[in-house]
N, C-alpha and C positions, 0 to 999 in steps of 0.2 A: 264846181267846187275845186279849190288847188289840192294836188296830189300832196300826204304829207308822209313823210317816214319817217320807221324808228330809227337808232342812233346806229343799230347793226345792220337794219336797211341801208341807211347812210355808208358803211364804210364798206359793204358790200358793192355797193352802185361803184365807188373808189378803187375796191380793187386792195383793199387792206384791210388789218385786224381792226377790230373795235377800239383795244387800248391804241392803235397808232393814231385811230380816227379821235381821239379824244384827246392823245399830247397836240397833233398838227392842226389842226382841220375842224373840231368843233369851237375852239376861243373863241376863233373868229367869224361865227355865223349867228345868228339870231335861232332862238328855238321859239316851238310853244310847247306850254306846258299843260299836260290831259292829268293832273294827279300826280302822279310819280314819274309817272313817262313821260319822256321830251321828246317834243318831235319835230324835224325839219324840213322846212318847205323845198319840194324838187327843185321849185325855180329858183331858191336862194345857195342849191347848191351845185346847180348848171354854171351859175352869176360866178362862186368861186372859182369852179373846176378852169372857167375864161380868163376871170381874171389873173390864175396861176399858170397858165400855159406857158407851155418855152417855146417858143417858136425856130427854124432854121437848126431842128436837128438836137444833140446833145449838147445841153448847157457843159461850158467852159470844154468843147474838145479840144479849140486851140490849145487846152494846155498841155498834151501830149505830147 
């Protein structure tokens, strides 16, 4: 069975508050929904976490 978490589980795994997890980061993922509670798939938010990477360090340091 796939791993699913709550939305504070989510923004915890993240590394940020709940309301940050909810302007940035939840729009754009699928949830499911148990009643009231949403909850989202580990692996669709491993899928994020990849496809938001910065690679080569700190985005825009040239600009220093």
């Amino acid at each position: 069975m796939e791993e699913l978490l709550t939305i504070r589980e989510s923004a915890a795994r993240m590394r940020m508050s709940v309301s940050a997890f909810y302007d940035h980061v939840r729009p754009t993922l699928p949830v499911v929904s148990a009643g009231r509670r949403k909850m989202v798939r580990a692996e669709d938010l491993a899928q994020w976490t990849e496809a938001h990477r910065i690679t080569g360090g700190v985005q825009n340091a040239s600009a220093r």
